[in-house]
C-alpha positions, 0 to 999 in steps of 0.5 A: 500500500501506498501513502498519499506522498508516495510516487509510481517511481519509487514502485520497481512493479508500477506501471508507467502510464507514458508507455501507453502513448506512441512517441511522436517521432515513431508515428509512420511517415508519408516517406515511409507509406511511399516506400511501401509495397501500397505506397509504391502502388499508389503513386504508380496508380496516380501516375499512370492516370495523370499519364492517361489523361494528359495523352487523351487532353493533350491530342485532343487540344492540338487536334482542336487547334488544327482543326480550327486552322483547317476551317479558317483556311476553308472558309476565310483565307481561301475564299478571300485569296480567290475574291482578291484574285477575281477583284484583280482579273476584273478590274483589268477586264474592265480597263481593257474593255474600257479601252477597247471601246475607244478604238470603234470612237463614237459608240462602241458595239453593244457587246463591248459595252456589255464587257464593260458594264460586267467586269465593272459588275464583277469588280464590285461583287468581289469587293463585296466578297472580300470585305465581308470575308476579311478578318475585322482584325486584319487592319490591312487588308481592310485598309486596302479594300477601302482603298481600292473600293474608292479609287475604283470609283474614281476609275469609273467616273474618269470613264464616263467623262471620257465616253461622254466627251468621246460620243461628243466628238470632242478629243479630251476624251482620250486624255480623260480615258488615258488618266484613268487607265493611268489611275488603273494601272498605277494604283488601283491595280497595284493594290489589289495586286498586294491584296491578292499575294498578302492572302495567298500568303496568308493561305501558304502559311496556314498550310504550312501549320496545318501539314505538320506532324504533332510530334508534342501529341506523339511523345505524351501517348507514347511516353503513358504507353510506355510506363503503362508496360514498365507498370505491368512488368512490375506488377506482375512481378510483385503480384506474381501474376502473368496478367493484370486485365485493367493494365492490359486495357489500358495498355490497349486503349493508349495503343489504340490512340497512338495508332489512332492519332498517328494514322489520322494525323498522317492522312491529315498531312498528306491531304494537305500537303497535297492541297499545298504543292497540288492546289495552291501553288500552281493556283497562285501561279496561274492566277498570277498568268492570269493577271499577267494575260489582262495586262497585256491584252490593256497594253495591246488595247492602249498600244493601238488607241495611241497609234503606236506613238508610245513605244512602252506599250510594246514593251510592257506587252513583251514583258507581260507575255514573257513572264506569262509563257514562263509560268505557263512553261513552269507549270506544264504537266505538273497538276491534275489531268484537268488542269494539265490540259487547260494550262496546255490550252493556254500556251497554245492560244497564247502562241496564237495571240503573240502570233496576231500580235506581231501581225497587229503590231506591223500594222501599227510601226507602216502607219497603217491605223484604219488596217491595225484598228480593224485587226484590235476588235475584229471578232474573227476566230484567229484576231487577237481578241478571240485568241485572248479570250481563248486564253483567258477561258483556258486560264480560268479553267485551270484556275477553277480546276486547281481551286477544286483539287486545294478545296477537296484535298483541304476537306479531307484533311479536315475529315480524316482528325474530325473524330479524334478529338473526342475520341482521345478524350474518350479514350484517356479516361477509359484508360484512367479508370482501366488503370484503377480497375487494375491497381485497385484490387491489388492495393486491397490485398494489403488491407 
């Protein structure tokens, strides 16, 4: 018995009430969970479902994001490098047919006015077309539209005061008609020059980024395929178990998305790559002939309204026609069968031309007006105004024909990712919950 001043210490047999309590620094720490065969299996579990995951979120994104691009290039810079290239060729047609029409003086045949009064129509359509499609951020492009939009309203008026004084006999007329092809061929179509090769180089950049391959894409799937089959080696080998079925799943759905993503994006690079060396690139350069054609069909026009004084009509004629049978010469069998036959049709009218040409031009250098007026706007089959207009219908042809060859390779590869970005999130979760099908079961062995 003890007294009331006696303590548990001076009993060798009493029992030390401190001993019943853990010291604090023997409590398990999450150092030492980890290093456990549980802890191991925990973190392998949270890996390898963050892995899932990122391959499915990370896929999908650059999907999206290509995705995007491809419908910007289909519905945006597409259509607006086709509506710059036809603002362009109408213009030109419209200062051609405007200087045509001065060579018959007094009133023109109905059917050049009409040529007149359509490109006019057709200009101001694509003007339409072009600011309705042009990015409001696009501060350039915008700018000049409106440029050229006003510039062309000055063009026409300058054309109707020169008609004007013309059907009254009075000469100012060709000085009129002479400013407002000079206002044609020295600002306005410069402009819209510019605006058609900044959109088609806006088209080729997009392309660009649209043809390349999502290496990022890749290496995430790739890397959680990886470590999903160093996490089967592993647990098979601490579980002595040949197979764990939600490894094995999820192993098969990451395979699945691997393959997945590198076959639709590598449909996706090839179709657009095709539209690329197929489509735009001949398209831009044959737009380009096609430009090259209305100027010297102006230069041929105003050439013979100024009676062959102005030798720079010639010149300017050559240089145009050259650099045209160049790119026509560049581009020979280097496309689709259709557009291959509509770029041999142009080189040959456009040997025609040239041919009716010198013979326009040997009018013009003996003095002989009346015979060289007469051979401008003679409708026959073999004048020059017939083999020009057979040019322009070739070009265009091979215009619309490359157009729908860039359009249909840009669709396919628009089709061939348009699942995958669901898919991969699908995908990457059914894989996540897979991987906790397999670990779980194991982890509770150890309860």
């Amino acid at each position: 018995m003890f007294l009331r001043g006696d303590t548990v210490a001076d009993d060798p047999h009493a029992l030390d009430e401190s001993l019943l309590i853990e010291p604090e620094w023997r409590r398990p720490s999450w150092r030492g969970f980890v290093a456990s065969t549980p802890g191991r299996l925990s973190v392998i579990a949270l890996v390898l479902v963050a892995a899932a995951l990122a391959a499915g979120t990370v896929t999908s994104a650059i999907n999206e994001g290509r995705q995007q691009e491809i419908a910007a290039l289909r519905t945006h810079s597409e259509p607006l490098a086709d509506a710059a290239q036809s603002l362009y060729s109408s213009l030109s047609i419209a200062d051609a047919a405007a200087t045509t029409s001065f060579i018959f003086g007094g009133v023109e045949p109905v059917a050049v006015r009409e040529d007149y009064n359509q490109a006019v129509g057709d200009a101001s359509n694509a003007l339409v077309t072009a600011s309705n499609g042009v990015d409001p951020a696009d501060a350039e492009a915008l700018g000049l539209l409106s440029e050229v939009s006003r510039r062309f309203a000055e063009y026409t008026s300058l054309v109707s005061t020169a008609r004007a004084n013309d059907r009254s006999g009075n000469p100012i007329g060709i000085t009129y008609l002479r400013n407002a092809s000079s206002m044609m061929q020295s600002t306005i179509l410069p402009l819209a020059h510019r605006l058609c090769t900044e959109q088609w180089k806006s088209v080729a950049a997009t392309q660009m980024r649209t043809i390349r391959l999502p290496v990022a894409a890749f290496a995430v799937t790739t890397s959680a395929l990886v470590a999903l089959v160093l996490a089967h080696v592993y647990l098979t080998r601490k579980s002595r178990r040949l197979f764990n079925p939600g490894l094995i799943v999820a192993t098969l759905l990451m395979a699945s998305l691997l393959t997945w993503s590198v076959a639709a994006f590598g449909i996706s690079t090839s179709a657009g790559e095709r539209a690329r060396t197929d489509g735009a690139q001949p398209l831009s350069a044959i737009a380009t002939a096609r430009i090259l054609a209305q100027q010297a069909r102006a230069d041929e026009m105003l050439g013979v309204l100024q009676r062959g004084s102005d030798p720079q009509s010639e010149v300017d004629f050559s240089r145009h026609s050259t650099v045209l049978s160049e790119i026509l010469e560049q581009h020979r069998n280097s496309s689709g069968e259709a557009a291959d036959a509509a770029i041999a049709d142009a080189a040959a009218a456009l040997e025609g031309w040239r041919s009716t040409h010198e013979s326009l031009q040997q009018k013009l250098v003996i003095g002989d007006y009346p015979a060289a007026a007469a051979t401008a706007v003679d409708p026959g089959a073999l004048a020059p105004a017939a083999r020009f207009l057979a040019l322009d219908e070739a070009l265009q042809s091979a215009i619309n024909q490359l157009r729908n060859e860039e359009r249909e390779a840009t669709a396919e590869a628009y089709r061939s990712t348009s699942l995958l970005g669901v898919g991969a999130v699908v995908l990457g979760v059914l894989a996540g919950f897979s991987v906790g099908g397999g670990i779980w079961p194991r982890l509770n062995e150890y309860h």
